[in-house]
N, C-alpha and C positions, 0 to 999 in steps of 0.2 A: 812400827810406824807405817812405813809404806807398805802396802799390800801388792806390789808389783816390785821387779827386780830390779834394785836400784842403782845396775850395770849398764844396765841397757835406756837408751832415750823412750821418753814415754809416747808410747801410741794410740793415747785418748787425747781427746780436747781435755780437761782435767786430769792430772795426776797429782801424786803425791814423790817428794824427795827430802830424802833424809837434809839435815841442815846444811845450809852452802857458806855457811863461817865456822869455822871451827879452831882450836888450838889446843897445843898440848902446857901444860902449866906444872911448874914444881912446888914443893913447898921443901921449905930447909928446918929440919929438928929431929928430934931421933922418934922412930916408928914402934922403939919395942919396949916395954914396959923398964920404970923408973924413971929418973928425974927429968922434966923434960925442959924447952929451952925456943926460946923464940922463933915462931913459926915466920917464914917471910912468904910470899908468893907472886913469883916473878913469870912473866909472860914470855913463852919462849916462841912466839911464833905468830904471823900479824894478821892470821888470817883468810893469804890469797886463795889460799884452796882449802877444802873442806879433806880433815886429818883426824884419824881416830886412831884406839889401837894401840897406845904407846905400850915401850918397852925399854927400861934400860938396861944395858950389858953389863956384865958380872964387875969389870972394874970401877963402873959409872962413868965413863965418861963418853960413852957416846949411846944415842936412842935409836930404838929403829919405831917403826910406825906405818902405817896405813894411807896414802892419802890418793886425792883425784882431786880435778880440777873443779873448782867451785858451783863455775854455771853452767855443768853440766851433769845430765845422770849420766856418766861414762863409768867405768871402772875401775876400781882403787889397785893400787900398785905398790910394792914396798920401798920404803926411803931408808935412809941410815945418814946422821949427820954427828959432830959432834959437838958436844955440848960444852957450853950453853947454847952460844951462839954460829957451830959451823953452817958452811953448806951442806946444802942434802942433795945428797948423792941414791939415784936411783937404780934401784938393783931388777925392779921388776918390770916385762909388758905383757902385752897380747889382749886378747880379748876376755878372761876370766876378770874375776876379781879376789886379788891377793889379803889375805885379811889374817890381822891378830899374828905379826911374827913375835916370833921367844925366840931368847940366844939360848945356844948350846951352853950348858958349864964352863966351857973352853975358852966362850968368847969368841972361836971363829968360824961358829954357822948359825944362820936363822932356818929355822922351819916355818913355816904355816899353812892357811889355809886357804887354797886354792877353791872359788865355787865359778860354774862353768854350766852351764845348761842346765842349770838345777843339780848338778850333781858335784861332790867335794875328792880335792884330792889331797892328799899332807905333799908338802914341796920342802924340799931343803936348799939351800943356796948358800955358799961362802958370804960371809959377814963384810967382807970387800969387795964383793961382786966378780962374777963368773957366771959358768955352766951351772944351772940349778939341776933336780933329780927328784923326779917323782916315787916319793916310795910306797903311796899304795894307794889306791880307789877306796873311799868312806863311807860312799851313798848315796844317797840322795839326801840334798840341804834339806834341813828340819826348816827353816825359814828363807828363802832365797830373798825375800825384802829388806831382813837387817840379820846378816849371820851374826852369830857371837862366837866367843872363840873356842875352839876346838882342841888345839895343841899345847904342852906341856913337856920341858924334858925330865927324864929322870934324871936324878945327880949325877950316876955312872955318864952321861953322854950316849951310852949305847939304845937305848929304846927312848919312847917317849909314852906320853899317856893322850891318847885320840876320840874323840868322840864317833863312833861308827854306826851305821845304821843302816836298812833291809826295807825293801817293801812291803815285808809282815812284819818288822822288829821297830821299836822304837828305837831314837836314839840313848846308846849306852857307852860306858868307857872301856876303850882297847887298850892294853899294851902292844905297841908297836916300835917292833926291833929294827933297827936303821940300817945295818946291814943286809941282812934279810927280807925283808918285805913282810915278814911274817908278822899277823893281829892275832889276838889273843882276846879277846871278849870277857872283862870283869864286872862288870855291872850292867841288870836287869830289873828294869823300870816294873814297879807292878801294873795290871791291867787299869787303866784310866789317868794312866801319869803321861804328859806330852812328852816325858824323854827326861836326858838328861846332857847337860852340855857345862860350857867353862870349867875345864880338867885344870888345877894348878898346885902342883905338886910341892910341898915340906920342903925345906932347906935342908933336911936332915934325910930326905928322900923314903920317910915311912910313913907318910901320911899321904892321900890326896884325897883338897878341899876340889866339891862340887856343887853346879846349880842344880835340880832336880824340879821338874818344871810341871805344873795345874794347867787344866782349862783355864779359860780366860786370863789367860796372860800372867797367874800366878808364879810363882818361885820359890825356893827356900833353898840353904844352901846345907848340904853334906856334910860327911866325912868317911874314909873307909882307909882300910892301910892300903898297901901296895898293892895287894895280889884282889883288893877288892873287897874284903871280910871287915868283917868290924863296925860294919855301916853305921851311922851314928846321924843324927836330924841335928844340927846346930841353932837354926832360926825357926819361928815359927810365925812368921808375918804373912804366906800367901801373898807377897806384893813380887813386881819382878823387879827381877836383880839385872847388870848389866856389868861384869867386869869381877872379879876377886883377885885378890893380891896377898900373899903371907910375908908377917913384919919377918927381920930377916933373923931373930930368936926362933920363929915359929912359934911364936905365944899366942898372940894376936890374927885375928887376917880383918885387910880391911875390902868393903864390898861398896857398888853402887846399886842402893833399893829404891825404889820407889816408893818412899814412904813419908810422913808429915809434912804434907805441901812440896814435893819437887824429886827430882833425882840426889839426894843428898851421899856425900861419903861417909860410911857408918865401920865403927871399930868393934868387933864382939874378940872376946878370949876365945881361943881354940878347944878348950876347956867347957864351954859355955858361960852364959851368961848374958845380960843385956846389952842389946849395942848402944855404943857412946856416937854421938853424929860430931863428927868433923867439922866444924863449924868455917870455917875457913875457906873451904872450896867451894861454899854456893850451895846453890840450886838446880845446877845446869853440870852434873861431875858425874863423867860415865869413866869404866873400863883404867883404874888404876895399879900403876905397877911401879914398885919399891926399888930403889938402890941403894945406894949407899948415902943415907942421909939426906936420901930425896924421894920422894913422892911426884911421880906426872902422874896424870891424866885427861882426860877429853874432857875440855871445859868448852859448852855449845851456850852463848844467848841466844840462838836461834834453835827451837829443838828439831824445828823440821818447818816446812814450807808449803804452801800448795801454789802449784804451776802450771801455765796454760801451755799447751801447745796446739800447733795448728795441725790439722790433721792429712795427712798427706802421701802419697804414691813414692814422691822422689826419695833419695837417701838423705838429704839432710832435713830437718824439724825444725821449725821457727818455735822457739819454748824461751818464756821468761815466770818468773815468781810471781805470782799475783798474791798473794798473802803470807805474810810473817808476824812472829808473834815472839814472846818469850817463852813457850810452851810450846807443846807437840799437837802438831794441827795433823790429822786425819779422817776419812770417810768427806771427802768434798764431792759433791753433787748440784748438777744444776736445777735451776727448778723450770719447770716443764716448760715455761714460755723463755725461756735463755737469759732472763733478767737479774737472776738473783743467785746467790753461789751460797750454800747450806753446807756446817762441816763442823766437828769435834776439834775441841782444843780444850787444856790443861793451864790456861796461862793463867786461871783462875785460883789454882790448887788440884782442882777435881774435875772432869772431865764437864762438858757444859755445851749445847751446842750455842754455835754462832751464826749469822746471816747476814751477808753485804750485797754490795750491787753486782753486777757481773764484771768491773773494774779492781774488786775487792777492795771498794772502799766504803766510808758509812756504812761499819762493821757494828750489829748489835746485839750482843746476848740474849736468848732467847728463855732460855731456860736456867733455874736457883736449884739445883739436883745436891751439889754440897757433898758427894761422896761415891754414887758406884758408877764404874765403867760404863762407857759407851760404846759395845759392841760394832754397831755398823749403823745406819741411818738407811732408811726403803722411803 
């Protein structure tokens, strides 16, 4: 989405920010293969801040998650509430942005992903809040604009699976032991692959599914056992992915691709086979995670925003939304006399540009493209 860090307030007169409405949503039916049974989908959440990232704990009843405050680019922090309906309760601050926690097996610690200067670190914190603990430096962010998630525990509790990465290395998957510090490097992108990221480990703890990432913003997702061996291509769509979850047999995993008209939720066998789409969560369903007879994920109408800010010396930034869409709006640009605001959006299907006033309004499609990406706009 955004091509600038989307922690930090924006320091151009245009920028871009990830969506400023967000929720997390469940659905109620079983996730893993045979008879299945009326899906519901109840809204857990109203909106006031933009919340991604969900995760439910081993027993189901309570999420953790991602969130920051809506009207602004500030930094995401972790929450934990219980569900359906608790308060949330926040466990994280500072100046980083906390992203994508997993429980422990345990149920009493979350890990994540900490990004920080452009650089990532894995954080542990008690799942009722406390002293959190750094336990190792990962790299440098493969995307500081929209990180994806990194962490995964192994079943034992004792290690996890990280996504790591060098300033000659791509990113690849670690084993990283919790007591220790100590990473372990299992997966090696071959040359012209953007990396590899979304580690999420087998319920039976012998598998871990992954995204394996193309140029232009392509995807497909893995498979390898433990130690890394076995590698295996599950998808073969080249679209990106955004989130993987395994049903809790480990038959199934379900992913959000981008693919037939929108970010949809798509179910393939871990076995291979065609994905079946999810009809039920939309068009707008990133990043979903499995519990016990439920399904959340990041349900966006809004996929993203373009914002004006005024540009300025002092510490605080006068910035409001000038443009929203049902779709993901990026590459905004003014046109040479200040009048006119040019920019890619998806709210079509397929990426398409658009052109409004410098008010962003009497907004009109410019271009019937009907299928490939739109890199950047000059």
């Amino acid at each position: 989405m955004s091509s600038g860090k989307f922690f930090r307030r924006p320091a151009v007169l245009l920028a871009l920010a990830l969506c400023s409405v967000g929720g997390l949503v469940t659905l109620m039916g079983h996730l893993a293969t045979g008879p299945q049974v009326t899906q519901k989908r109840v809204q857990l959440s109203n909106g006031e801040e933009s919340e991604a990232y969900p995760s439910i704990s081993p027993d189901g009843k309570r999420i953790a998650y991602s969130a920051r405050e809506s009207s602004k680019v500030s930094a995401f922090h972790v929450f934990v509430r219980e569900l359906p309906s608790g308060k949330p309760q926040q466990l994280t601050k500072g100046e980083g942005s906390d992203i994508a926690p997993v429980w422990s097996p345990d149920g009493g610690t979350l890990a994540f992903l900490r990004v920080e200067d452009e650089n990532t670190q894995c954080i542990v914190i008690p799942a009722d809040g406390g002293t959190e603990r750094k336990l190792a430096e990962l790299g440098p962010a493969a995307d500081s604009g929209q990180p994806l998630p990194a962490v995964s525990w192994n079943a034992d509790g004792k290690s996890l699976v990280v996504v790591q990465s060098g300033e000659k290395q791509s990113p690849g998957l670690a084993i990283l032991t919790v007591g220790s510090g100590k990473l372990q490097r299992i997966t090696n992108p071959a040359e012209g692959s953007e990396g590899d990221s979304t580690p999420v480990v087998s319920p039976s703890g012998s598998s871990i599914a992954f995204v394996r990432h193309t140029q232009n913003e392509g995807a497909d997702i893995f498979l390898c056992d433990a130690t890394g061996a076995g590698l295996r291509r599950l998808t073969f769509d080249d679209r990106g992915i955004r989130g993987i979850a395994w049903s809790r047999d480990g038959q199934d995993l379900l992913y959000s691709g981008h693919r037939v008209g929108g970010w949809r939720l798509w179910r393939v066998p871990a076995y291979g086979g065609s994905p079946r789409d999810l009809v039920i969560s939309g068009k707008q369903a990133y990043y979903p995670a499995i519990g016990r007879n439920r399904l959340a994920y990041t349900d966006s109408p809004t996929v993203s925003a373009i914002w004006r800010a005024t540009l300025s010396t002092a510490d605080s930034v006068e910035e409001r939304p000038l443009i929203r869409s049902a779709g993901r709006e990026v590459n905004a640009m003014w046109s040479p006399d200040g009048t006119k605001i040019a920019g890619v959006s998806d709210q079509t299907g397929s990426d398409e540009i658009f052109v409004s006033d410098a008010a962003g309004r009497n907004r009109v499609q410019v271009t019937q493209l009907k299928g490939p990406r739109i890199s950047r706009l000059r």
